[in-house]
C-alpha positions in Angstrom: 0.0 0.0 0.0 2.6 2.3 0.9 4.3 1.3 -2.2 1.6 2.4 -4.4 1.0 5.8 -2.8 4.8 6.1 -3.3 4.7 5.6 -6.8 1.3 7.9 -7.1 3.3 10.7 -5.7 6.2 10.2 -8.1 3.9 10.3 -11.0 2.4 13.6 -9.8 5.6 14.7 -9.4 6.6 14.2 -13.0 3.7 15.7 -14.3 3.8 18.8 -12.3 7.2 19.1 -14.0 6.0 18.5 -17.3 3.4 21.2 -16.5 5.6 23.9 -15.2 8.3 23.3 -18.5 5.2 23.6 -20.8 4.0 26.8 -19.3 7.8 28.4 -19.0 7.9 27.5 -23.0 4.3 29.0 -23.5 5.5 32.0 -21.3 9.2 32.7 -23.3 7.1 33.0 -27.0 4.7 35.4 -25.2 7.4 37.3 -24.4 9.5 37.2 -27.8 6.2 38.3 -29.5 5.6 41.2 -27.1 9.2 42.1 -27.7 8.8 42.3 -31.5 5.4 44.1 -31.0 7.3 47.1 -28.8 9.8 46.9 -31.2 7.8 47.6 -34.6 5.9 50.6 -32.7 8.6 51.9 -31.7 10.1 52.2 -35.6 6.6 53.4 -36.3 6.9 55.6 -33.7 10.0 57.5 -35.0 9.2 56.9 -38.8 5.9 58.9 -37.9 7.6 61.7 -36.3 10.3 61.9 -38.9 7.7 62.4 -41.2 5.9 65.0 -39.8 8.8 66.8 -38.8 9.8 66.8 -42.6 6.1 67.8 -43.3 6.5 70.8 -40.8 9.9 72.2 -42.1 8.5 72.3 -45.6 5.2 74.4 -44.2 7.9 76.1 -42.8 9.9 76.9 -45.6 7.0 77.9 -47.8 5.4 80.6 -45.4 9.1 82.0 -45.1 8.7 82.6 -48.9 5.2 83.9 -49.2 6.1 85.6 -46.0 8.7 87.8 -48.0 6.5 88.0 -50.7 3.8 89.2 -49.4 4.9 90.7 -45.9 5.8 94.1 -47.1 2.3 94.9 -48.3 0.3 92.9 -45.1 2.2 94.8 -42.4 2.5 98.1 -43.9 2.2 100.8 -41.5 1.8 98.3 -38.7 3.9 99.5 -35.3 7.3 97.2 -35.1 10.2 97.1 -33.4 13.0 99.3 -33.8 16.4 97.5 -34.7 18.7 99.0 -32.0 21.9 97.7 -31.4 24.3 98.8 -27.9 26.6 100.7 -30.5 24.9 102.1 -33.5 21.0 102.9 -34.0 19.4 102.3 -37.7 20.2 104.8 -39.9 17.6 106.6 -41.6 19.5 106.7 -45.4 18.3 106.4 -48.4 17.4 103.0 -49.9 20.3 102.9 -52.0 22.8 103.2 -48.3 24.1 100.2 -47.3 25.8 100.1 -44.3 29.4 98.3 -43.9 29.8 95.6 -41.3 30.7 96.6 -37.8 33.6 97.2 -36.6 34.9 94.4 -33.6 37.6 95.5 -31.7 39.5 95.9 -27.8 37.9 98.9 -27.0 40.6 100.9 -24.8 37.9 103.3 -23.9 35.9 106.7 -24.8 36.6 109.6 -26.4 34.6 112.9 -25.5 34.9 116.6 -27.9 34.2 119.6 -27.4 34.4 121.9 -30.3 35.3 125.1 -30.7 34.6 127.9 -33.0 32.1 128.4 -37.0 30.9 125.8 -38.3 33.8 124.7 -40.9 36.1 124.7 -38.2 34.6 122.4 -36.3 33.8 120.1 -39.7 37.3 119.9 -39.7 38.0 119.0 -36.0 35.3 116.2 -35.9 37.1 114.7 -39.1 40.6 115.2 -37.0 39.0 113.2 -34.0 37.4 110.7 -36.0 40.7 109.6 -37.1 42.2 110.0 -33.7 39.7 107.5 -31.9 40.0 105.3 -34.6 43.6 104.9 -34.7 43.5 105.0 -30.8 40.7 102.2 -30.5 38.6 104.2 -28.6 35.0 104.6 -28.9 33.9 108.3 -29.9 30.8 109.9 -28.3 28.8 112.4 -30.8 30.7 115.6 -30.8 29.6 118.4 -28.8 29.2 121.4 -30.6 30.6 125.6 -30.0 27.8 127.0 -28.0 30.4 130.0 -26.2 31.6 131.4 -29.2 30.8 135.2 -30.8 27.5 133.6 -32.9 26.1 131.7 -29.6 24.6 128.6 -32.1 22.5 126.0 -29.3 22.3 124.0 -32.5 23.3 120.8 -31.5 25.2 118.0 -33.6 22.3 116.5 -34.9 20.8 119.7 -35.8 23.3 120.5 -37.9 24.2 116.7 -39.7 22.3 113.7 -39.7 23.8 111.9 -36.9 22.3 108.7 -37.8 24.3 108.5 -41.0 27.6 109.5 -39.2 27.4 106.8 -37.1 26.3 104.1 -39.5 28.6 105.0 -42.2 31.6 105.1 -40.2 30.8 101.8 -38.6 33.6 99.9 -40.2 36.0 102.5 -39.0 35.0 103.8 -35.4 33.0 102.8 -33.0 30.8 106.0 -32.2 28.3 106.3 -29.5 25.5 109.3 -29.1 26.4 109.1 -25.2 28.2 107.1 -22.8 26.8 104.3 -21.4 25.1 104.8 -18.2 27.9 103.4 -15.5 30.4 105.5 -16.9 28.3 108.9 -17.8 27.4 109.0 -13.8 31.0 108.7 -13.4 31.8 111.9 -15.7 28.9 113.7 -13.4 30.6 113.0 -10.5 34.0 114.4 -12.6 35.6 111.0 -12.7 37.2 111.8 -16.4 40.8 113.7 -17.7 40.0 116.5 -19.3 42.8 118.5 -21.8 43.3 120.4 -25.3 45.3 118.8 -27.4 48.5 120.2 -28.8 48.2 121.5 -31.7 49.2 120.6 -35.0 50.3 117.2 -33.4 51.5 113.9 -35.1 49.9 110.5 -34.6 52.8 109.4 -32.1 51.6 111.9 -29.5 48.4 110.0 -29.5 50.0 107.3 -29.2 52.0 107.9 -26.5 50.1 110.9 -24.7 47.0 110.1 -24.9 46.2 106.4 -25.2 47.6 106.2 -21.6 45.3 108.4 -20.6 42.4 107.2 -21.9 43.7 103.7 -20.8 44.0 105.1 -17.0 40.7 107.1 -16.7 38.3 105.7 -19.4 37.0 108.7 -20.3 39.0 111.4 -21.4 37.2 114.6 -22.9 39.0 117.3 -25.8 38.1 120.4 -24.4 39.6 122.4 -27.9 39.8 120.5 -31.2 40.6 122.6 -33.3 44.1 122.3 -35.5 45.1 119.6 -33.6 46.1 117.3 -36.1 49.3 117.2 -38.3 48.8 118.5 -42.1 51.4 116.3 -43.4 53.2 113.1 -42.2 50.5 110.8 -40.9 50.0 107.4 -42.2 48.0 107.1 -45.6 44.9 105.6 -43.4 44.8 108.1 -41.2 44.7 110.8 -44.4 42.1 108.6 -46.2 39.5 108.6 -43.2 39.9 112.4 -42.3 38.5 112.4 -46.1 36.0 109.8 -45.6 34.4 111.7 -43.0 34.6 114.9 -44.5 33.3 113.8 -47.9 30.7 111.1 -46.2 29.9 110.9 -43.3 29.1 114.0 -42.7 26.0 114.8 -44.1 24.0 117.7 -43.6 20.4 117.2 -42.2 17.4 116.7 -45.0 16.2 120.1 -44.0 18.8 121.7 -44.8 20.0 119.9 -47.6 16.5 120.2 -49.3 16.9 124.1 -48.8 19.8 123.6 -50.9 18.9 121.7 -53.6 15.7 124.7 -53.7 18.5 127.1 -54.2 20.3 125.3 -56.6 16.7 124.7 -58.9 16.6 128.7 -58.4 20.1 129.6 -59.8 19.8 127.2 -62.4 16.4 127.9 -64.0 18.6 131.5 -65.1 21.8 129.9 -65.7 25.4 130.1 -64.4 26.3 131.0 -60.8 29.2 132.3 -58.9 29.3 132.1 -55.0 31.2 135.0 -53.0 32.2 133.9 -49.7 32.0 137.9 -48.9 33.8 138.1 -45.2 32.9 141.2 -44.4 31.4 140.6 -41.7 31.7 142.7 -38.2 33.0 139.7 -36.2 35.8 139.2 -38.8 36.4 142.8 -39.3 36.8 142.9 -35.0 38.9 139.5 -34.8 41.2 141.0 -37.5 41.5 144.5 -37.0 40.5 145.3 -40.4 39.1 149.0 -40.8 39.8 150.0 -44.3 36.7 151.8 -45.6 35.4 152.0 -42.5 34.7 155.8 -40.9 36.0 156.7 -37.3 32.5 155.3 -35.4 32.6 152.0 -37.5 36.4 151.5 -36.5 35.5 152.8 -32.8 32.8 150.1 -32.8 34.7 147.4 -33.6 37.9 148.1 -31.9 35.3 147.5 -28.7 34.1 144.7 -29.6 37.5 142.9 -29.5 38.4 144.2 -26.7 35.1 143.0 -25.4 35.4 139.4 -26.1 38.0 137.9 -23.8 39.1 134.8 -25.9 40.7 136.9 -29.0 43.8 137.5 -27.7 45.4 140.3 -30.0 43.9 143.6 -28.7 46.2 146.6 -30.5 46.2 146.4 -34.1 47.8 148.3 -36.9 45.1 147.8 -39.4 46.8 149.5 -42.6 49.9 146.9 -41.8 47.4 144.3 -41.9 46.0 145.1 -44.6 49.5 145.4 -46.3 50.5 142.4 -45.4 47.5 140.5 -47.2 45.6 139.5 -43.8 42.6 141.6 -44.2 39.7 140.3 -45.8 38.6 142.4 -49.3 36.6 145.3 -49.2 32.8 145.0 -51.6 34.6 147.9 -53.6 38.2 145.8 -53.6 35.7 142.7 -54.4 34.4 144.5 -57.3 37.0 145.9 -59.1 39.2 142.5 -58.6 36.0 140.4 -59.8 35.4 143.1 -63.1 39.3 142.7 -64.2 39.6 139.2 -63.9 36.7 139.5 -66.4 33.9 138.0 -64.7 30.7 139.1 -66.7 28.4 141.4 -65.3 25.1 139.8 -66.3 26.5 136.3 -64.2 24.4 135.5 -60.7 27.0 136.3 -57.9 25.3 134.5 -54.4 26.6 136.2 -51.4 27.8 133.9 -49.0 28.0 135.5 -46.2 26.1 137.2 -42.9 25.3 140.4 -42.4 27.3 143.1 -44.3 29.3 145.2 -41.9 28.2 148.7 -43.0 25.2 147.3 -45.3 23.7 148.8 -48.2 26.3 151.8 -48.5 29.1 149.3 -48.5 27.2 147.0 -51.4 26.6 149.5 -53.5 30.0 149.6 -55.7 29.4 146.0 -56.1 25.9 146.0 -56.7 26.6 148.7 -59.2 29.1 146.3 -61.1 27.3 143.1 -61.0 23.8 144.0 -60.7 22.3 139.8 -60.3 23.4 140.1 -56.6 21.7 137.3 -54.9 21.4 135.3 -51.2 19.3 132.7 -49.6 17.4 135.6 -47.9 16.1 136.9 -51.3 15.9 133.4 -53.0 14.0 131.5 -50.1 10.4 132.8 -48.4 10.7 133.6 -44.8 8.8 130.6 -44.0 11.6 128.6 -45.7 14.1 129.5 -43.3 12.3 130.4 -40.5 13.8 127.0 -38.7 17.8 127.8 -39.1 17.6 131.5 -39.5 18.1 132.0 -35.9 21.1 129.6 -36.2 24.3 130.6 -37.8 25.8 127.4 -38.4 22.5 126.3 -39.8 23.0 129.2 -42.3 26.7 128.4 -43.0 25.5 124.9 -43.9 23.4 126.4 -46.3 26.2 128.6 -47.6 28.0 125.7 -48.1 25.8 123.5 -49.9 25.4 126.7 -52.5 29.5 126.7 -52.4 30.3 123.4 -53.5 27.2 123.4 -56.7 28.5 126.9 -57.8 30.4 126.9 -61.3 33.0 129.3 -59.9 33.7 130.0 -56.2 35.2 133.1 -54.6 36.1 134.2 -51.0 37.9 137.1 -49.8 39.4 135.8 -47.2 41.7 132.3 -46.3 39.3 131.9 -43.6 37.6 128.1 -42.5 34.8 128.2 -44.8 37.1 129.2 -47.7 39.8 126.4 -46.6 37.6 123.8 -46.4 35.2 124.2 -49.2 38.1 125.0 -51.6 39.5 121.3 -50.5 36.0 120.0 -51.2 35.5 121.5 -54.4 39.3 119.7 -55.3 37.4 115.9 -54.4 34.6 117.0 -56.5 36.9 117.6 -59.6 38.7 120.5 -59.3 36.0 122.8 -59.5 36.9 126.3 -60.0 37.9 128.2 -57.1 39.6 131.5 -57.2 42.1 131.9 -54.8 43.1 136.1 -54.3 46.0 136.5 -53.6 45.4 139.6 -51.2 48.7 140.9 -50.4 49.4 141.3 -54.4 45.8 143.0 -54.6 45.6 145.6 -52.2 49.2 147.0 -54.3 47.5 146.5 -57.1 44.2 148.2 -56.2 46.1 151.2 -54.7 48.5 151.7 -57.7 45.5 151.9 -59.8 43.3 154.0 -57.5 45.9 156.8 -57.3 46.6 156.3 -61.1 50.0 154.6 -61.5 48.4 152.0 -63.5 45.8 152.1 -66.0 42.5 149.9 -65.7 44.2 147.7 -69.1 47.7 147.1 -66.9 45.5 146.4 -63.6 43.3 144.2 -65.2 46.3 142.0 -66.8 48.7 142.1 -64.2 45.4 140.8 -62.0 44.7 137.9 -64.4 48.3 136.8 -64.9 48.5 136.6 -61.4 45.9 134.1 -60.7 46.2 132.0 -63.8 47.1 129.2 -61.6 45.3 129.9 -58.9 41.8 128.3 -60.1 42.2 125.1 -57.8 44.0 123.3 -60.1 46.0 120.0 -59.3 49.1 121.2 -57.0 51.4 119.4 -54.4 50.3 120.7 -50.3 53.1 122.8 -49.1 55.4 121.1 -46.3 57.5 123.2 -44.0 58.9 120.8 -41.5 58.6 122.5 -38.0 56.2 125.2 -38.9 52.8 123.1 -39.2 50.7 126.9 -39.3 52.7 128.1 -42.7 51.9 124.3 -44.4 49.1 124.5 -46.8 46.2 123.1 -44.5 45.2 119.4 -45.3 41.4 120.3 -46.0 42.4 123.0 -48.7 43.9 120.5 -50.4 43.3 116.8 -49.4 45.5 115.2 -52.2 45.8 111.7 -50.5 42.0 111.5 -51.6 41.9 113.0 -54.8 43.7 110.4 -57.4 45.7 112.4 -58.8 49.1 110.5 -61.3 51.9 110.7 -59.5 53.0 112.4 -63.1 50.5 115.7 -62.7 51.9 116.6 -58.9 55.3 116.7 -60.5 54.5 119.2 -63.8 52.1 121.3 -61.0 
């Protein structure tokens, strides 16, 4: 009995085992398949998103287009963000403007103006410091214009030139700010900055060595006088180049006041020729220089007080006949005319004064108006309402002046003043326009000799025109006198690293 129990239990034992191995087998293909089923969703899985993604990018792609396409005319006068960047804000110029790259570079720190004096004088300094900042890796701030000075212009920079065009076409070149950034502009409040002029007339090196360290040491250093302070000769090519770049690009007068001119020039031209007279007889040049000839005994009483009035002109006694002698007197209107009649300039041609005021007005005029009776100015050419936003602004006015300058067929000053200087050297990049440069020291012997009748009006007249026969603005080397920078012909009268010019024609000039 116990035998067969035994055997019973055996048997159940075996088949339990046969049971269990059966289900394990069942069990290991249940889980192959379900390993082959996560398997083929999960292919499906990424096939599917693959495919959409593909699907999405093209949608993508094609609104992109359409968007371009179609854009310009959906959002049309709909509000948008400006495009302002920390250094440069989008310029405002024409269509056909496109602005270089930007300029990456150590920056060593910023560089603050102040100019002094008209308004071609400082044209000439904010082309000067430019070139300093760039050379110097420093980070110009918007100059700061003359406010002190006899005229008393608030005009600000960006009254004057279009500021957003300065910046943005000089980009490549200069880094240039319209202020400091905040940190460092509370740090000039609290006068944490080197303030200085200059030296004048100064070669790169001094930058260099002078003023880099400074700027380097305080992070802000300011130019409390700019003008002059800049070598005429024997600066690198670049440096040469860029003062021209600015000067002839960069900076650009304001659409105001460029439309003004381009009104005058439609003016002139509808009646034909024009000649511009940079006329500087005007009573703050006739003060500064001590130049009384014509003048009666209240006119010269009136304007010897007015230099001695104004602090910052430091000659006080002046011997005006000597000045006059020696050729540093601007022309009289009656010198003007008789020197403007022999060099045969016809009578009938427009003649636009350039020019303030008249010291002494109509009575001073009237020899020249007498001579060239087509006597013009933006005062008689534009409506009152035309000018009534510069006309209380010289240097707005002098702009103006200028713009007429460089579109006239001849040009004429009477005195080697700033204007005359740097339109002359203008006129030169435009291609050699003619200017007529009077030699004033010849003409007030001249003018004398025939007054008192040691010459007749046939040898004045010749011995005037032979003596400016190459004196037009034609092609001519600058003038270098090493150690006296003041007597070199000045760099903006006659830019000639920027004007092309065959080695060949300098030589024959």
């Amino acid at each position: 009995m116990v035998l067969l129990c035994a055997k019973d239990s055996d048997e159940k034992a075996d088949h339990r085992e046969e049971l269990e191995m059966g289900l394990k087998i069942l069990g290991a293909d249940k889980v192959e398949k379900s390993r082959r089923l996560i398997l083929r969703s999960t292919i499906k899985l990424w096939m599917i998103r693959a495919i959409t993604s593909l699907l999405l990018w093209t949608c993508v792609v094609q609104l992109i287009a359409l968007g371009e396409l179609w854009a310009p005319r959906l959002l049309k006068g709909w509000p948008h963000c400006r495009d302002v960047s920390p250094a440069v804000e989008k310029s405002n110029a024409p269509p056909n403007f496109v602005p270089p790259p930007k300029r990456v570079y150590k920056n060593n720190g910023y560089l603050m103006v102040s100019c002094n004096g008209g308004l071609n004088q400082m044209r000439a300094a904010i082309c000067d410091m430019a070139a300093v900042a760039r050379h110097l890796n420093v980070t110009l701030i918007v100059p700061e214009l003359d406010k002190t000075s006899f005229w008393a212009d608030p005009s600000e920079f960006q009254d004057i030139f279009d500021v957003d065009h300065f910046i943005t076409s000089l980009r490549d070149e200069v880094r240039i700010l319209k202020e400091l950034p905040p940190r460092l502009k509370k740090r000039v409040e609290l006068g944490q900055f080197y303030s200085l002029p200059p030296i004048s007339w100064s070669n790169i090196s001094y930058y260099e060595n002078q003023i880099l360290p400074l700027v380097q040491k305080y992070k802000v250093v300011h130019f409390n006088r700019t003008d002059a302070r800049l070598a005429n000769n024997g600066l690198p090519p670049e440096i040469q180049k860029l003062r021209c770049q600015v000067n002839f690009n960069a900076l650009r007068f304001t659409s105001r006041i460029e439309e003004l001119g381009r009104r005058i020039f439609r003016i002139l031209r509808e009646k034909g020729p024009f000649l511009v007279l940079h006329l500087r007889y005007e009573m703050d040049m006739l003060a500064f220089s001590g130049c009384t000839h014509g003048c009666n005994s209240e006119e010269g009483e009136e304007l010897t007080s007015m230099r001695y009035a104004n602090s910052w002109w430091k000659e006080k006694v002046i011997n005006s006949e000597m000045k006059r002698q020696d050729g540093l007197c601007p022309l009289t209107p009656e010198e003007t005319a008789l020197v403007l009649t022999a060099l045969g300039i016809d009578h009938n041609i427009q003649i636009y004064i350039a020019a303030g005021e008249i010291y002494g007005g109509e009575r001073r005029m009237a020899s020249l108006l007498t001579a060239f009776p087509n006597l013009v100015k933006k005062e008689t050419l534009l409506a009152p309402s035309e000018l009534r936003y510069i006309q209380e602004n010289s240097s707005q006015m002098a702009a103006l002046d200028y713009l007429v300058a460089l579109e006239s067929d001849i040009f004429v000053p009477t005195y080697d003043g700033n204007m005359a200087k740097v339109a002359e050297g203008h006129r030169r990049f435009l291609g050699f326009k003619k200017t007529i440069l009077l030699d004033r020291k010849l003409l007030v012997g001249l003018i004398d000799q025939y007054n008192s009748g040691s010459l007749s009006w046939d040898e004045f007249s010749s011995l005037v025109k032979e003596a400016h026969a190459y004196r037009m603005g034609i092609p001519k080397q600058r003038v270098v006198i090493p150690d006296k920078p003041k007597e070199e012909d000045y760099f903006y009268s006659n830019p000639q690293e920027c004007l092309q010019l065959l080695d060949e024609s300098l030589r024959s000039a």
